[in-house]
PADONU-532570 format. One record per atom (N, C-alpha, C): x, y, z; residue number from 1. Coordinates in steps of 0.2 Angstrom, whole numbers, plus 5000, padded with zeros to 4 digits. Layout:
X  Y  Z  NUM
...
% end
This chain:
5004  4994  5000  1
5000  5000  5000  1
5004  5006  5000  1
5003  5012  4997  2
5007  5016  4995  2
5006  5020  5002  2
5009  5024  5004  3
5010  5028  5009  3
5005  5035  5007  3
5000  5036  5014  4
4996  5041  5011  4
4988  5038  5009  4
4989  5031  5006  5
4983  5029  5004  5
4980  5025  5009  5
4972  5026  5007  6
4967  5021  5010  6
4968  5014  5009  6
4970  5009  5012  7
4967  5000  5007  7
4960  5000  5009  7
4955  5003  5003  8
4949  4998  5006  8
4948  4992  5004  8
4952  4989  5002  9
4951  4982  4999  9
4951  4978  5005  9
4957  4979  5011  10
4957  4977  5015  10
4952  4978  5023  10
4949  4985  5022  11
4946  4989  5023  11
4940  4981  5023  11
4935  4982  5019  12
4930  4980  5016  12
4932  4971  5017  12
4934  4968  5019  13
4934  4962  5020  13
4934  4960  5029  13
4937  4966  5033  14
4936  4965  5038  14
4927  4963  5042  14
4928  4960  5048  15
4921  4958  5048  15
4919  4962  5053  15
4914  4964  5054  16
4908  4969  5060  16
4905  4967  5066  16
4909  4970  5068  17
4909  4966  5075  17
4902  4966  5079  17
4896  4967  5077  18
4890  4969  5080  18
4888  4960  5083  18
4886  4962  5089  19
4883  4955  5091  19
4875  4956  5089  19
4872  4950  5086  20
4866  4951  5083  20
4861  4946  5088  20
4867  4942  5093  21
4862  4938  5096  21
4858  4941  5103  21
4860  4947  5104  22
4860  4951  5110  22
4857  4956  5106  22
4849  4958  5107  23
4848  4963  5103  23
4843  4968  5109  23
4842  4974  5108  24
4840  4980  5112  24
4835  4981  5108  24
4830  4986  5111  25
4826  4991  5106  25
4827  4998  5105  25
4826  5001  5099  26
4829  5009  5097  26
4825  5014  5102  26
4828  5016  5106  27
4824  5024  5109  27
4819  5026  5104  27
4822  5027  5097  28
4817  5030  5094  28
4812  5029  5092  28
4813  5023  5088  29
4809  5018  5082  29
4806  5015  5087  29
4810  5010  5092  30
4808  5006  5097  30
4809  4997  5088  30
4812  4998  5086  31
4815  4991  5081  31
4820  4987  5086  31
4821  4982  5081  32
4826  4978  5088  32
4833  4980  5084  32
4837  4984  5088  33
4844  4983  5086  33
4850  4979  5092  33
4857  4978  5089  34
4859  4975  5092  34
4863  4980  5096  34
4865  4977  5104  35
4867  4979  5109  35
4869  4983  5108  35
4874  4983  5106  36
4881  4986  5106  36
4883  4990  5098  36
4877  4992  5096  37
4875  4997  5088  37
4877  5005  5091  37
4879  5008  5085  38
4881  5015  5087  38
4875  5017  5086  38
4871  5015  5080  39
4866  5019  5079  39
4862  5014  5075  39
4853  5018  5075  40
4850  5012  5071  40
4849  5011  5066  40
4849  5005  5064  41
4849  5003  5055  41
4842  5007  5053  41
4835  5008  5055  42
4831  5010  5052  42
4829  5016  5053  42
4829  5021  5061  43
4828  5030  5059  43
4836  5029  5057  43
4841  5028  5060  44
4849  5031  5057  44
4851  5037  5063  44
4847  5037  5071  45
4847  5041  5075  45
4853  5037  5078  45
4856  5043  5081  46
4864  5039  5085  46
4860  5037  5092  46
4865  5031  5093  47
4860  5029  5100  47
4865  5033  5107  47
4862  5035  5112  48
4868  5036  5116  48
4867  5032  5121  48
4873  5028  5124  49
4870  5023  5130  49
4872  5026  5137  49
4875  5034  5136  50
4877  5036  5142  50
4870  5042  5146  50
4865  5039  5146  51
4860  5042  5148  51
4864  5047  5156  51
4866  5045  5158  52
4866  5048  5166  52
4871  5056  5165  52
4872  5058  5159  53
4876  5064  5157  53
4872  5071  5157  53
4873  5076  5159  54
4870  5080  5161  54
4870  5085  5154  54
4865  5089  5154  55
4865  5093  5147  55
4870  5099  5148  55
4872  5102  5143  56
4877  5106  5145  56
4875  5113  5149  56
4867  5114  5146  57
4864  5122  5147  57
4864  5120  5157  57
4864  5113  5159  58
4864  5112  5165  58
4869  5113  5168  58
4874  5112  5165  59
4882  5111  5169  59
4883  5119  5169  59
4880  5123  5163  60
4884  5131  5163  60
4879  5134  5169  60
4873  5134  5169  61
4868  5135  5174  61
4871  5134  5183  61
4873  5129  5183  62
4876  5128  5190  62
4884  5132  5191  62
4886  5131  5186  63
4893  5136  5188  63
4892  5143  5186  63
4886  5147  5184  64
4887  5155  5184  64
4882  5154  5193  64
4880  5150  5195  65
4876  5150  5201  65
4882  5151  5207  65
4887  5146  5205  66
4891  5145  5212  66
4895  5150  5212  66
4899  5152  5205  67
4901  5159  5207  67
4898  5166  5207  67
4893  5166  5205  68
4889  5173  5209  68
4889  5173  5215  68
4885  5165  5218  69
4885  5167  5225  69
4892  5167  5231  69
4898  5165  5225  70
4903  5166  5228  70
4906  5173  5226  70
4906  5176  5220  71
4906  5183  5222  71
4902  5188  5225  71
4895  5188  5226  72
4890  5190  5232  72
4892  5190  5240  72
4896  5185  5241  73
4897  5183  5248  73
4906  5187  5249  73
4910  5187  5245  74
4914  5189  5243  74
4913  5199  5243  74
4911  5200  5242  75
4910  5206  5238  75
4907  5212  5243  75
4900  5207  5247  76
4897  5212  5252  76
4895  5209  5261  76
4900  5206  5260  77
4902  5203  5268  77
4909  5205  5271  77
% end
């Protein structure tokens, strides 16, 4: 293979590691896919399995809070 190049030759004969004997259902469709799918074969929606992550407008929301009331407490005490 030349340096710089893709092999998709070799690419394309690798095999897919998805276990299909273990299957889940899609949050969105609710179709069976299997466990360990990034995403599903039928909306194409990404799956995400790390549910317990907090949104970001939450994360930023709690840190403009703890520093106010730490410059508040700072400022007029």
């Amino acid at each position: 293979m030349a340096e710089g190049k893709f092999d998709y030759q070799s690419f394309s004969q690798e095999q897919e590691g998805l276990d299909f004997g273990k299957m889940k259902k899609c949050p969105y469709c609710s179709k069976p896919i299997p466990e360990d799918a990034i995403s599903c074969y039928y909306c194409g929606k990404l799956i995400d399995d790390n549910d317990s992550a907090r949104p970001a407008w939450f994360v930023w929301t709690a840190i403009i809070l703890v520093v106010s009331f730490f410059l508040f407490f700072l400022l007029f005490l």
